[in-house]
C-alpha positions as CSV (number, residue, x, y, z in Angstrom):
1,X,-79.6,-43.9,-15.4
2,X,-76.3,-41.7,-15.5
3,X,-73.4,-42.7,-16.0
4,X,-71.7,-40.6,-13.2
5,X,-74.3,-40.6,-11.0
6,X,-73.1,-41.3,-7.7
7,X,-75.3,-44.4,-6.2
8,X,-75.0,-46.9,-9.0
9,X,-72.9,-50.2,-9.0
10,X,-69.9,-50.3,-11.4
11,X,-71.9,-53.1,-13.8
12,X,-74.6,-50.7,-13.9
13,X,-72.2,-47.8,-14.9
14,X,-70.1,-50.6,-17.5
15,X,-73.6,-51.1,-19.0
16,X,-74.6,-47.5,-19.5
17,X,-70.8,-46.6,-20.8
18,X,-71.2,-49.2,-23.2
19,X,-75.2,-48.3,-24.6
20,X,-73.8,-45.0,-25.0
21,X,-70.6,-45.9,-27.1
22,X,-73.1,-48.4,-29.2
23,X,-75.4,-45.3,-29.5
24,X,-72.5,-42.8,-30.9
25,X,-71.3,-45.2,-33.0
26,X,-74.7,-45.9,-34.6
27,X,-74.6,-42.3,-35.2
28,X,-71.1,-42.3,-36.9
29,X,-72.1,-44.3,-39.1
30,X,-75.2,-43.0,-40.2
31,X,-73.6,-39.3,-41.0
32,X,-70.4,-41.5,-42.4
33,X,-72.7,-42.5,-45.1
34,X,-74.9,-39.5,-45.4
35,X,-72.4,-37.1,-45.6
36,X,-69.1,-39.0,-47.4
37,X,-70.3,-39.4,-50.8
38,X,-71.1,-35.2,-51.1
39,X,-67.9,-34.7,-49.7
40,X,-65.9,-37.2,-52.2
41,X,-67.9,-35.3,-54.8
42,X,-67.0,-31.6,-53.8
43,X,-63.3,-33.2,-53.5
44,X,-63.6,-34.8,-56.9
45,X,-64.9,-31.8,-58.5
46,X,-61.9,-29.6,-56.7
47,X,-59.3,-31.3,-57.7
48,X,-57.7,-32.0,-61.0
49,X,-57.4,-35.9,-62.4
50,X,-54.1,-37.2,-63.1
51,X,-54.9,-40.4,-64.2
52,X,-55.6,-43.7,-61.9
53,X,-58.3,-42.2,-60.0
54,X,-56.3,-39.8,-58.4
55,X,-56.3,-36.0,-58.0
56,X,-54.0,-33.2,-57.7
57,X,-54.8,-30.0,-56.2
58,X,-52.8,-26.5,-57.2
59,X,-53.8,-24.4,-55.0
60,X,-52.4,-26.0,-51.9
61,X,-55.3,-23.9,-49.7
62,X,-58.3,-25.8,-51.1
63,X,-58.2,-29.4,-49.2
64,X,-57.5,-27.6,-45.7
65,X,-59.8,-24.9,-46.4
66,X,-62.3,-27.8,-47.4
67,X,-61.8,-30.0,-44.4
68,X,-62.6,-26.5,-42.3
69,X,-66.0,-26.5,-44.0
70,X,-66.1,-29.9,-43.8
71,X,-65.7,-29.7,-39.7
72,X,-68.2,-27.0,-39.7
73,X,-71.0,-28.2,-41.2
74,X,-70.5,-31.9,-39.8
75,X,-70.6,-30.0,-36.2
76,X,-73.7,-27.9,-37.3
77,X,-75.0,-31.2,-38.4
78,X,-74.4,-33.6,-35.5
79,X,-74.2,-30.9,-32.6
80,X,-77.9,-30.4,-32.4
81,X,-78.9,-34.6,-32.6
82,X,-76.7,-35.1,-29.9
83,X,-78.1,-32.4,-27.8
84,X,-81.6,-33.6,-28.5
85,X,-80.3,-37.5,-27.3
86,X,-79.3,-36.1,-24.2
87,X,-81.7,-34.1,-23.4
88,X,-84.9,-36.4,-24.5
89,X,-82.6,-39.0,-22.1
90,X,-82.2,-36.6,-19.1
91,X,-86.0,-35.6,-19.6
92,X,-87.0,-39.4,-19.4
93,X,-84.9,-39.8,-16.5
94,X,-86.6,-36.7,-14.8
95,X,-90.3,-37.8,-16.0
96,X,-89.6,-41.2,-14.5
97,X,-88.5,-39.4,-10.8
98,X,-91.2,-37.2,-10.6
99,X,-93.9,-39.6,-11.4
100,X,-92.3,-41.9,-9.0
101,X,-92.8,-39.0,-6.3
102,X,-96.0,-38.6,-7.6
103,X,-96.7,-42.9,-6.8
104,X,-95.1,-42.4,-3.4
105,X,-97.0,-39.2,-2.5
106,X,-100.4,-41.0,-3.7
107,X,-99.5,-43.9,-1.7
108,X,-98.7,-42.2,1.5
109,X,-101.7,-39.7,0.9
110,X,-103.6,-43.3,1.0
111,X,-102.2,-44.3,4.0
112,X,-103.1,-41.0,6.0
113,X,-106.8,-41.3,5.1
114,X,-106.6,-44.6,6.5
115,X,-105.2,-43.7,9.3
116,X,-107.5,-41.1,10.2
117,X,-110.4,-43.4,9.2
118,X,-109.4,-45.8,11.9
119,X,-108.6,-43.5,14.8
Protein backbone atom coordinates (compact mmCIF):
# COMPACT_ATOMS: atom_id res chain seq x y z
CA UNK A 1 0.00 0.00 0.00
CA UNK A 2 0.93 3.74 -0.77
CA UNK A 3 0.70 6.20 1.14
CA UNK A 4 -0.89 8.67 -1.46
CA UNK A 5 -2.66 6.39 -3.20
CA UNK A 6 -5.96 7.61 -3.87
CA UNK A 7 -8.60 4.67 -2.64
CA UNK A 8 -7.34 4.03 0.87
CA UNK A 9 -9.07 5.06 4.22
CA UNK A 10 -7.25 7.70 6.34
CA UNK A 11 -6.25 4.74 9.16
CA UNK A 12 -4.89 2.87 6.47
CA UNK A 13 -2.79 5.92 5.17
CA UNK A 14 -2.01 6.98 9.35
CA UNK A 15 -0.67 3.33 9.47
CA UNK A 16 1.51 3.43 6.44
CA UNK A 17 2.83 7.14 7.39
CA UNK A 18 3.75 5.78 10.60
CA UNK A 19 5.74 2.20 9.30
CA UNK A 20 7.53 4.44 7.21
CA UNK A 21 8.71 7.02 9.87
CA UNK A 22 9.60 3.79 12.17
CA UNK A 23 11.40 2.54 9.05
CA UNK A 24 13.67 5.87 8.53
CA UNK A 25 14.25 6.16 11.86
CA UNK A 26 15.58 2.57 12.21
CA UNK A 27 17.80 3.70 9.52
CA UNK A 28 19.07 6.87 11.34
CA UNK A 29 20.06 5.15 13.72
CA UNK A 30 21.88 2.49 12.25
CA UNK A 31 24.25 5.05 9.99
CA UNK A 32 24.18 7.39 13.44
CA UNK A 33 26.28 4.60 14.90
CA UNK A 34 28.12 3.36 11.93
CA UNK A 35 29.28 6.49 10.72
CA UNK A 36 29.68 8.89 14.10
CA UNK A 37 32.60 7.37 15.72
CA UNK A 38 34.86 7.83 12.12
CA UNK A 39 33.65 11.15 12.00
CA UNK A 40 34.51 12.06 15.89
CA UNK A 41 37.79 10.55 14.91
CA UNK A 42 38.61 12.59 11.58
CA UNK A 43 37.35 15.68 13.88
CA UNK A 44 39.59 14.66 16.74
CA UNK A 45 42.53 14.17 14.60
CA UNK A 46 41.76 17.77 12.89
CA UNK A 47 41.62 19.69 15.47
CA UNK A 48 44.10 20.79 18.12
CA UNK A 49 43.47 19.79 22.05
CA UNK A 50 43.21 22.52 24.47
CA UNK A 51 42.70 20.72 27.44
CA UNK A 52 39.15 19.26 28.87
CA UNK A 53 38.45 17.25 25.92
CA UNK A 54 38.00 20.06 23.79
CA UNK A 55 39.44 21.16 20.36
CA UNK A 56 40.37 24.17 18.69
CA UNK A 57 40.59 24.48 14.97
CA UNK A 58 43.02 27.39 13.19
CA UNK A 59 42.18 27.19 10.08
CA UNK A 60 38.59 28.26 10.38
CA UNK A 61 37.84 26.29 6.79
CA UNK A 62 38.33 22.80 8.08
CA UNK A 63 35.04 21.95 10.20
CA UNK A 64 32.74 23.50 7.27
CA UNK A 65 34.75 22.01 4.66
CA UNK A 66 34.49 18.70 6.89
CA UNK A 67 30.71 18.75 7.40
CA UNK A 68 30.59 19.23 3.26
CA UNK A 69 32.31 15.81 3.09
CA UNK A 70 30.56 14.71 5.71
CA UNK A 71 27.08 15.53 3.79
CA UNK A 72 28.49 13.93 0.81
CA UNK A 73 29.49 10.77 1.74
CA UNK A 74 26.42 10.24 4.23
CA UNK A 75 24.18 11.00 0.87
CA UNK A 76 26.37 8.63 -1.16
CA UNK A 77 25.86 6.30 1.71
CA UNK A 78 22.21 6.45 2.47
CA UNK A 79 20.88 7.66 -1.10
CA UNK A 80 21.22 4.29 -2.68
CA UNK A 81 19.43 2.01 0.64
CA UNK A 82 16.74 4.21 0.40
CA UNK A 83 16.21 3.86 -3.20
CA UNK A 84 16.52 0.15 -2.98
CA UNK A 85 13.52 0.28 0.09
CA UNK A 86 11.45 1.91 -2.21
CA UNK A 87 11.81 0.27 -4.99
CA UNK A 88 11.98 -3.52 -3.46
CA UNK A 89 8.40 -1.97 -1.77
CA UNK A 90 6.95 -0.62 -5.09
CA UNK A 91 8.11 -4.00 -6.76
CA UNK A 92 6.21 -6.10 -4.00
CA UNK A 93 3.31 -3.88 -4.44
CA UNK A 94 3.45 -4.50 -8.34
CA UNK A 95 4.26 -8.48 -7.93
CA UNK A 96 1.23 -8.63 -5.61
CA UNK A 97 -1.20 -6.83 -8.53
CA UNK A 98 -0.16 -8.76 -11.21
CA UNK A 99 -0.45 -12.08 -9.67
CA UNK A 100 -3.76 -10.98 -8.38
CA UNK A 101 -4.70 -10.38 -12.19
CA UNK A 102 -3.09 -13.49 -12.89
CA UNK A 103 -5.85 -15.27 -9.93
CA UNK A 104 -8.65 -13.39 -11.46
CA UNK A 105 -7.85 -14.14 -15.15
CA UNK A 106 -7.41 -18.04 -14.08
CA UNK A 107 -10.56 -17.84 -12.33
CA UNK A 108 -12.63 -16.40 -15.04
CA UNK A 109 -10.75 -18.56 -17.70
CA UNK A 110 -12.35 -21.42 -15.34
CA UNK A 111 -15.58 -20.13 -15.49
CA UNK A 112 -15.64 -19.80 -19.43
CA UNK A 113 -14.80 -23.52 -19.86
CA UNK A 114 -17.58 -24.22 -17.64
CA UNK A 115 -19.72 -22.38 -19.34
CA UNK A 116 -19.16 -23.74 -22.61
CA UNK A 117 -19.10 -27.31 -21.08
CA UNK A 118 -22.73 -26.85 -20.06
CA UNK A 119 -24.25 -25.12 -23.08
Amino acid sequence: MELLEPHITLKARLKCFVIGIIKAFLLCILVFFIWWPITVAILVGVGHSIGAGQYQYNHWPEPQIFKLILGFTLGLLVTPVVVLLALAAKGRQYTDSVAAQNSQHVRLTKEAETLTTVV
